[in-house]
PAZA-56516 format. One record per residue (C-alpha): residue in one letter; x, y, z. Coordinates in steps of 0.25 Angstrom, whole numbers, padded with zeros to 4 digits, always signed. Layout:
N
AXYZ/...
# end
This chain:
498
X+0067+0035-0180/X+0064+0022-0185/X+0066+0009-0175/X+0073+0001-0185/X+0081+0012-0189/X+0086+0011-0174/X+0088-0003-0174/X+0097-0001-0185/X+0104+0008-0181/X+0108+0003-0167/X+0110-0011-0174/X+0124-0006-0177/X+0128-0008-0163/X+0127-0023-0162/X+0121-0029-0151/X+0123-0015-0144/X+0113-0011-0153/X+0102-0017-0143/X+0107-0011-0131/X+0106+0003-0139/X+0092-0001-0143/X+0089-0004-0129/X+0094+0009-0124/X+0086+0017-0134/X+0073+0011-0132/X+0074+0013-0116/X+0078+0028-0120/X+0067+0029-0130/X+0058+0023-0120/X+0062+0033-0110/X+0060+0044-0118/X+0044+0038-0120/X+0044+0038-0105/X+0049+0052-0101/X+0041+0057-0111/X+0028+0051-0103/X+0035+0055-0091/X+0039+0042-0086/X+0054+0035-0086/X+0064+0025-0089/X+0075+0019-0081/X+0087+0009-0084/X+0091-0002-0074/X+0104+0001-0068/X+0107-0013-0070/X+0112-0015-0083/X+0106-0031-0082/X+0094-0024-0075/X+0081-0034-0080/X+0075-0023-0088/X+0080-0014-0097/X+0073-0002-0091/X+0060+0003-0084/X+0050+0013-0084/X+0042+0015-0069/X+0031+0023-0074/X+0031+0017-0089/X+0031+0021-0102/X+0021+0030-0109/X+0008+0023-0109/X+0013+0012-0100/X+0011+0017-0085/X+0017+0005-0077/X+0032+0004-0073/X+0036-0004-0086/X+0051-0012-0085/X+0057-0012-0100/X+0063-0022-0109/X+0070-0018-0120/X+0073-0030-0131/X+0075-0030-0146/X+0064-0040-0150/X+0056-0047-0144/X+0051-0062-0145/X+0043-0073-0138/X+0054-0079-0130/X+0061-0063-0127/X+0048-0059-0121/X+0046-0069-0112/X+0060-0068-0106/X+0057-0054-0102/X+0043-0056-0099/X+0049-0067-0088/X+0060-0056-0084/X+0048-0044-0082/X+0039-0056-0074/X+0051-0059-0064/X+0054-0045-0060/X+0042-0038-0060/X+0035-0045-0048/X+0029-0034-0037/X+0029-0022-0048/X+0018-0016-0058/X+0029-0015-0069/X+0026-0018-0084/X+0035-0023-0094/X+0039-0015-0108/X+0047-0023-0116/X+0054-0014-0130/X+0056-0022-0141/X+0060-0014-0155/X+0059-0028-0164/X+0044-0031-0158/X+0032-0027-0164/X+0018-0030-0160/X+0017-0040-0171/X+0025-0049-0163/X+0016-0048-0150/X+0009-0060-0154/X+0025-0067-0152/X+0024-0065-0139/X+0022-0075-0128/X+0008-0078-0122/X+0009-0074-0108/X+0014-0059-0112/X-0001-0054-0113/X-0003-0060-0097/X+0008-0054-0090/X+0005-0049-0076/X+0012-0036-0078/X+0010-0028-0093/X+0021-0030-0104/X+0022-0020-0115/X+0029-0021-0128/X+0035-0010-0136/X+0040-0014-0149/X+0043-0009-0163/X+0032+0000-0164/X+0032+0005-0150/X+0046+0010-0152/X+0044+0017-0165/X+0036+0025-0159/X+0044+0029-0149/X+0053+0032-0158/X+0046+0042-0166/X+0038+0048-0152/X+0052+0052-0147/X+0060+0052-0161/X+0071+0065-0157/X+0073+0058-0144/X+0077+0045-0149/X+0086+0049-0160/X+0095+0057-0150/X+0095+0043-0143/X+0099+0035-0155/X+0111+0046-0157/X+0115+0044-0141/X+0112+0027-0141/X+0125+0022-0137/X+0129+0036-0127/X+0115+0032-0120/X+0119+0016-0118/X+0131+0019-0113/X+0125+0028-0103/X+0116+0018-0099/X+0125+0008-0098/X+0135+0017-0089/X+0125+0021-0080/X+0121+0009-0076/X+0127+0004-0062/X+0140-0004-0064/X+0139-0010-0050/X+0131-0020-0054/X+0139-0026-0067/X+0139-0039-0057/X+0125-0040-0057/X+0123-0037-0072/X+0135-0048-0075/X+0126-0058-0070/X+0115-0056-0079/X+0125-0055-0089/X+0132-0071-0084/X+0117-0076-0084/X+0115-0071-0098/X+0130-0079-0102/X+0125-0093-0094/X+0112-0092-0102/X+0119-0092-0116/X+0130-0102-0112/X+0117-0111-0109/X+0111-0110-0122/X+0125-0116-0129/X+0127-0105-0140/X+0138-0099-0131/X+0153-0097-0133/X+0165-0094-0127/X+0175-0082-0132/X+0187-0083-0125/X+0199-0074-0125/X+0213-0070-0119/X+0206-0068-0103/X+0204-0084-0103/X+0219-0087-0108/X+0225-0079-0096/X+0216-0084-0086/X+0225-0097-0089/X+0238-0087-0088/X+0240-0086-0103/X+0246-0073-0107/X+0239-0062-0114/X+0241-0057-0127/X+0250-0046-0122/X+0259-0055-0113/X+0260-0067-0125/X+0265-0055-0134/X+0275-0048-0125/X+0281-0061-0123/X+0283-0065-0137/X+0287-0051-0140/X+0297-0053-0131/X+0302-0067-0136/X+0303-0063-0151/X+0312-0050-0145/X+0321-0060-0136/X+0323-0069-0146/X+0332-0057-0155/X+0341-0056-0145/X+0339-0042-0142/X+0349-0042-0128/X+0357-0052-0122/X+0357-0059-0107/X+0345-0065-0100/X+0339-0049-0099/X+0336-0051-0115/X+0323-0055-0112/X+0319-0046-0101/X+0324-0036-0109/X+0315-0039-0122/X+0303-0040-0112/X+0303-0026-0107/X+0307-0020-0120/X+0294-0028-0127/X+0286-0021-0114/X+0292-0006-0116/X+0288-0008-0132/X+0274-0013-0130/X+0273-0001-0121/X+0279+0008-0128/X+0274+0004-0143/X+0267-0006-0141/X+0258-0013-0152/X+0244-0019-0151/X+0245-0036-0148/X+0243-0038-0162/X+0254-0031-0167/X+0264-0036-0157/X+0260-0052-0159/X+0263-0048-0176/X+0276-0041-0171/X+0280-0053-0164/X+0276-0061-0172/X+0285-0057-0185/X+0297-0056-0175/X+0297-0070-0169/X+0297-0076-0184/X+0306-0067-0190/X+0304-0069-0203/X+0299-0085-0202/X+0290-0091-0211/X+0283-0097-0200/X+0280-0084-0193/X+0266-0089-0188/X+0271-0102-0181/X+0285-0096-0174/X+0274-0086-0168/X+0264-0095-0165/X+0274-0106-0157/X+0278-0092-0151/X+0266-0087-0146/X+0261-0101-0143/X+0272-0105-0132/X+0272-0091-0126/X+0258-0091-0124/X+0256-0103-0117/X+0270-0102-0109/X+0268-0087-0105/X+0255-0094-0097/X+0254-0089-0082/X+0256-0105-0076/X+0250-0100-0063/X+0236-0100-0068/X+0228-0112-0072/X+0229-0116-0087/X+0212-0117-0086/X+0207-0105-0079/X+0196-0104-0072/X+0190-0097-0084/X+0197-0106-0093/X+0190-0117-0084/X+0177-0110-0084/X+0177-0107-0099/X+0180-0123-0102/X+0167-0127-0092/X+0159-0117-0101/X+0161-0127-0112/X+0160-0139-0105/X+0145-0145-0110/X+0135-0148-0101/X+0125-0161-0103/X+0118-0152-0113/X+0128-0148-0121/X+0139-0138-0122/X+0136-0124-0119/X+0148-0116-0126/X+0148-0119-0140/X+0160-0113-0144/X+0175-0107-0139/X+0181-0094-0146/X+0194-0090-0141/X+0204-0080-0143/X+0216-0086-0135/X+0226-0095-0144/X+0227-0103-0131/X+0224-0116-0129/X+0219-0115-0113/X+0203-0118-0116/X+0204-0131-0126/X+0214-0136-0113/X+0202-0134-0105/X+0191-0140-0114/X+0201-0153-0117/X+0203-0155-0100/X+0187-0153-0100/X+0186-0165-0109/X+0176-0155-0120/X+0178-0156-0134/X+0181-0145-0145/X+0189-0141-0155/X+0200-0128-0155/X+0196-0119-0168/X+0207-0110-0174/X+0206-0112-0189/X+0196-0109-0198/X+0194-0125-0202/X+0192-0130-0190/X+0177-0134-0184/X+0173-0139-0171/X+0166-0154-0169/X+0151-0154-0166/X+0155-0158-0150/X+0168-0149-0151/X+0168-0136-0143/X+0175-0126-0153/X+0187-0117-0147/X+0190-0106-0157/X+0204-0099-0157/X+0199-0087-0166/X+0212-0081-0163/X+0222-0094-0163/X+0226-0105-0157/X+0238-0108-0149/X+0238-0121-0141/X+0250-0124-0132/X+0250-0139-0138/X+0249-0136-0154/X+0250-0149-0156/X+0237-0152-0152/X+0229-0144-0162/X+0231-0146-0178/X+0231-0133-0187/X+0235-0123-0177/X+0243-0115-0189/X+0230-0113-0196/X+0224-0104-0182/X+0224-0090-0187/X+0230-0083-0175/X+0226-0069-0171/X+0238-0064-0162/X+0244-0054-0172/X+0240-0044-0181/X+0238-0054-0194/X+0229-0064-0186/X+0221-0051-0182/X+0219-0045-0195/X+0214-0058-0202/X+0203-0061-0194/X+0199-0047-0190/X+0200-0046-0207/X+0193-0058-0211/X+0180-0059-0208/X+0179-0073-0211/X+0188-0078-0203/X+0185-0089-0195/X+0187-0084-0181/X+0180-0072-0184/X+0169-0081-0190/X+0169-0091-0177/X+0168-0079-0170/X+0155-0071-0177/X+0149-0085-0176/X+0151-0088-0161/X+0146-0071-0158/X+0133-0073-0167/X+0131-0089-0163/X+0132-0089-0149/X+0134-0081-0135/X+0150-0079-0134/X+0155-0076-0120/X+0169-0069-0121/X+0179-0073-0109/X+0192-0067-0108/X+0190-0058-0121/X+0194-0041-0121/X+0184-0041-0132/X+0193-0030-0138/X+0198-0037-0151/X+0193-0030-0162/X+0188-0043-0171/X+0180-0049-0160/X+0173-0036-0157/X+0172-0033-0171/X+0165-0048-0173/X+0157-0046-0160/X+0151-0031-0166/X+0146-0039-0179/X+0141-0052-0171/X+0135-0041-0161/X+0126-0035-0173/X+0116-0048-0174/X+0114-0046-0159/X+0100-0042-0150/X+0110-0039-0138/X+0123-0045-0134/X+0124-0059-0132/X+0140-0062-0130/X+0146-0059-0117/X+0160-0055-0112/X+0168-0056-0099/X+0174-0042-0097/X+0182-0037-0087/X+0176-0024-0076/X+0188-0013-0075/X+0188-0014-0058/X+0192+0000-0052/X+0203-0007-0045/X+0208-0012-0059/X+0207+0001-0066/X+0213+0011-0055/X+0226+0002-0054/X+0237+0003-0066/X+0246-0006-0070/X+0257-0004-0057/X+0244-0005-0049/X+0244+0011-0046/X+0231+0016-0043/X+0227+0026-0054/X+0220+0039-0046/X+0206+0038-0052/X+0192+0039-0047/X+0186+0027-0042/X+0173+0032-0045/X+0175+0040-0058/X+0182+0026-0061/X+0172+0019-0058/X+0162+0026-0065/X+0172+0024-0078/X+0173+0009-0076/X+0158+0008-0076/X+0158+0016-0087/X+0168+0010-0095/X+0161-0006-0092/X+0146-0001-0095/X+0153+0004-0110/X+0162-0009-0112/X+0148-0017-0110/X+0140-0007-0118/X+0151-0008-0130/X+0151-0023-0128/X+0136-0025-0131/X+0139-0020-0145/X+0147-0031-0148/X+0137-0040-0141/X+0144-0042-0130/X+0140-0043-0115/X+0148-0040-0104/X+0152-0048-0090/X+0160-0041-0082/X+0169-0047-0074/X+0183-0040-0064/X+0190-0055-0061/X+0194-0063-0071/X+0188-0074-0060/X+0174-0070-0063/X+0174-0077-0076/X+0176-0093-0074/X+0166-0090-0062/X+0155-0083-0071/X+0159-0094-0082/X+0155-0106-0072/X+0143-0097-0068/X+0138-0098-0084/X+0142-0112-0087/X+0135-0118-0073/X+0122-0109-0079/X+0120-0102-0065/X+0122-0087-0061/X+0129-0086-0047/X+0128-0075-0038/
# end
């Protein structure tokens, strides 16, 4: 088996690739150590500060070893995890082994000074090393290649998920380091609208649905339309089409044959968006709130260089105008921020409340039916989808509010992700609580297992991250919605809080 021959193969998986990588050389290391009659362990901890460790070393190497598991290795690489082994090995005899399939010993002379007077010894096994691993234990590690991704998974599950908490703050460190550097950008989706008591998709639909069937009249008195509303639940029950069908159905109904089909839907949508808004919350959210005082610049310069959103609302420009900041909504092709503008791109549309305010809105490609879907998921060219590649391979994305279930934006993330070491974008998901998951929707309690449930929840989040990381994407977890303007401030002010 060849090591390049590897690295190809496992480069189909993105940055997910890497962590495969990772796992086979900690299994192909193991299988150096057993057959010396020494071992390996993984941290429990799936943040742990080394990747694994060895307590009576590897082979020729005799002394506890800690290893490090990176894909290349460089000057300014080294030295970081030189500085990490120097922190934590104080009172032990531990050595360092650091695994490095794209360094040879060529590129020893690259590395920093003070590698050759560390108190504690510090071995490299790079290209060559490896090889020969490789063919000492060839049958062994082509079953492993076959079984890769079964073998991650059952690291990754059988790892303890009491502490996620603890790993998330490694995780927020890792965000706050990237925000401080400027190449960092927000993608927002519809989780930020309803924190400002927007409906959701589902809710805008229904009511519209529901409008177009009043409007023909189906029965007479003031029950017409409470009539119309249960019969719009029962068919979405009974035969219900996905969103994107159902926002084409409606559609075509409201115009009825009108040659301005697009604008009659438009003006529909736009008044039934903003006046089905819950008036009880707060117009700027705390996370809306929060997300703004991201983008405020400090007296060295702004830190987020660019907005993408997937709302047609306009709740976050409101927020930047009342902050005084300057920038410029985005929702055509044409259009092209000023060198002191923050840009906010509506990939999916723009639908202000006050139009009036913004010129060319009936040039926005809006993306709330079928037709809008299929053009940009069909053009590869299209701007939104080209703001969007540009923003994943230019900078560090965090994603607020977003299920990261539409099939364009993980289709753009898997071809972004394939230039990628390891993840570098990050996403605020939502932990499935055992007092969430037992309840249905009357609030009964379903007569399962706490702990076979548990065991399944843990389960199911350690495959929802490892599935994540193919896209490049890193998880942080959160069960309240509250949890996000607080770990937001914590990011923006550039200091971890207990």
């Amino acid at each position: 088996m060849n090591l390049d021959w590897l690295e190809e193969r496992l480069s189909s998986y993105g940055s997910g690739g890497y962590y495969l990588l990772e796992t086979f050389l900690i299994r192909l290391l193991a299988l150096e150590a057993e057959s010396c009659g020494q071992s390996i362990s993984i941290p429990d901890n799936k943040f742990a500060t080394m990747d694994a460790f060895a307590p009576r070393g590897i082979g020729d190497l005799k002394q506890p070893l800690e290893i490090e598991v990176t894909y290349a290795l460089n000057s300014e690489k080294f030295k970081k995890l030189l500085s990490k082994f120097s922190h934590r090995r104080q009172g032990t005899d531990h050595g360092l082994l650091v695994v490095a399939p794209k360094y040879s010993q060529e590129k020893s002379k690259y590395l920093p000074p003070e590698f050759e007077f560390l108190p504690s010894p510090v071995f490299i096994w790079g290209a060559e090393k490896i090889q020969m691993l490789l063919d000492k234990h060839k049958a062994a590690a082509e079953d492993l290649v076959e079984n890769l991704f079964s073998i991650r998974f059952k690291v990754a599950v059988s790892r303890d998920a009491k502490y996620w908490r603890d790993e998330r703050e490694t995780v927020i460190e890792a965000v706050a380091e990237h925000y401080q550097s400027g190449r960092f950008s927000l993608m927002l989706g519809a989780g930020v609208s309803s924190s400002a008591g927007l409906p959701d998709w589902d809710t805008l639909l229904n009511s519209l649905f529901v409008s177009m069937l009043a409007d023909e009249k189906l029965g007479e008195g003031d029950s017409s339309r409470e009539q119309v509303a249960l019969i719009v639940q029962r068919l979405r029950s009974v035969d219900g089409p996905s969103s994107l069908m159902l926002a084409r159905y409606v559609r075509k109904g409201m115009a009825s044959g009108s040659p301005s089909e697009q604008s009659i839907f438009i003006e529909s949508i736009t008044r039934q968006l903003y006046e089905l808004r819950d008036p009880s919350q707060e117009i700027e959210s705390q996370l809306i709130s929060s997300i703004a005082g991201l983008c405020t610049p400090t007296r060295i310069g702004a830190k987020v260089r660019s907005i993408l959103t997937y709302n047609f609302d306009d709740l976050i420009e409101r927020a930047l105008i009342k902050r005084g900041l300057g920038f410029k909504s985005i929702f055509e092709e044409f259009e092209m921020p000023g060198a002191e503008e923050l840009p906010v791109y509506h990939v999916h549309g723009f639908l202000p409340e006050d139009r009036s305010a913004y010129s060319n809105l009936d040039r926005t490609t809006m993306v709330f039916s079928e037709e809008g879907y299929h053009q940009i998921y069909g053009e590869a060219y299209h701007w939104s989808n080209l703001v969007q590649l540009s923003n994943l391979k230019d900078t560090v994305c965090l994603m607020i509010g977003l299920s990261l279930t539409d099939p364009n934006l993980r289709r753009l993330l898997e071809i972004s992700a394939k230039s990628l070491e390891r993840p570098k974008h990050f996403a605020f998901m939502r932990r499935l609580s055992l007092e969430r998951f037992l309840k249905d929707d009357r609030g009964r309690v379903l007569k399962i297992s706490a702990e076979v449930l548990k065991r399944f929840l843990d389960r199911h989040h350690s495959l929802n991250e490892e599935l994540l990381k193919e896209l490049g994407v890193n998880v942080i977890w959160y069960e309240d919605y509250n949890e996000i303007p607080e770990i937001l401030n914590r990011v923006r002010k550039g200091r971890l809080l207990a």
